[in-house]
C-alpha positions in Angstrom: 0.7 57.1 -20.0 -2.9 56.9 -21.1 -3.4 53.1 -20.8 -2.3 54.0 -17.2 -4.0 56.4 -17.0 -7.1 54.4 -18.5 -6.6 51.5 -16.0 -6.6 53.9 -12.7 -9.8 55.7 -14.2 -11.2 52.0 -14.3 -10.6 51.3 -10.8 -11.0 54.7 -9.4 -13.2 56.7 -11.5 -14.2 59.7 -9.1 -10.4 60.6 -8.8 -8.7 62.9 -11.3 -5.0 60.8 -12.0 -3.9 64.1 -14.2 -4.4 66.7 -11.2 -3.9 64.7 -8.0 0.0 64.5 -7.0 -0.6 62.9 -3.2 -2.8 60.2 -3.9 -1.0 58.5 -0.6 -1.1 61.7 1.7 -4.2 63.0 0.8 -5.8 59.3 1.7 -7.7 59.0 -1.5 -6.0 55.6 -2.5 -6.2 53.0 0.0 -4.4 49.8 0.4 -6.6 47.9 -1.8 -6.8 50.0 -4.4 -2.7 50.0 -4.3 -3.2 46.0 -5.1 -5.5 46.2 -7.7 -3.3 49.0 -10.0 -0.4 47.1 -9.2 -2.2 43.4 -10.6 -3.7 45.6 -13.8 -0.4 47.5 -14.8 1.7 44.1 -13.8 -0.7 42.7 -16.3 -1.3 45.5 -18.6 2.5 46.5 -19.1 4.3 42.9 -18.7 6.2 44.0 -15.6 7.0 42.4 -12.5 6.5 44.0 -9.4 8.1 43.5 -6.0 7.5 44.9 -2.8 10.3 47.6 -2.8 8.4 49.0 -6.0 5.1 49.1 -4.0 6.3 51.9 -1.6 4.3 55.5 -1.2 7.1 57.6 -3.8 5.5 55.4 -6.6 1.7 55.7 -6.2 1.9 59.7 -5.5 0.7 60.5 -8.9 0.0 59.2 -12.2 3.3 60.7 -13.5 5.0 58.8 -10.0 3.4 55.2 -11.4 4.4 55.8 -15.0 8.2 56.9 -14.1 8.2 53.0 -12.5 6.6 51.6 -15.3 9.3 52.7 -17.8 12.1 51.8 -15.6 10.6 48.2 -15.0 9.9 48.1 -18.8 14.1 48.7 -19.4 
C-alpha cells in the first residue's frame, strides 16, 4: 500500500490518498489522471489491466486501488 500510495502522491500531490474515499464523485481525479495510475501501478506492480478493471468502484480510494492490485497480483 505505500508504493501505491507513493505513485498517486507522484501524480497527484495536492490530494490526500489516505483521507479521500470518492476520488471519482468528488471530481478530483480526472480521466487522465485515471490513465496515468493505471500505466504506473501496471508498471509498478506487474499487473495487467483491462478495461472492466478501469471502472469508478476501483479508483474511489487508495484502499479501492489497492483491493484490485492484490486480486490482479493472485
Amino acid at each position: 500500500m505505500e508504493q501505491l500510495l507513493k505513485i498517486l502522491k507522484e501524480i497527484r500531490p495536492d490530494v490526500d490518498f489516505e483521507k479521500e474515499q470518492d476520488l471519482i464523485g468528488d471530481g478530483i481525479l480526472d480521466s487522465l489522471d485515471i490513465m496515468e495510475i493505471v500505466a504506473e501501478i501496471s508498471d509498478a506492480f506487474d499487473i495487467t489491466l483491462s478495461p472492466a478493471d478501469i471502472v469508478p468502484d476501483n479508483f474511489h480510494s487508495a484502499q479501492a486501488l489497492w483491493n484490485m492490485i492484490e486480486q490482479k497480483k493472485k
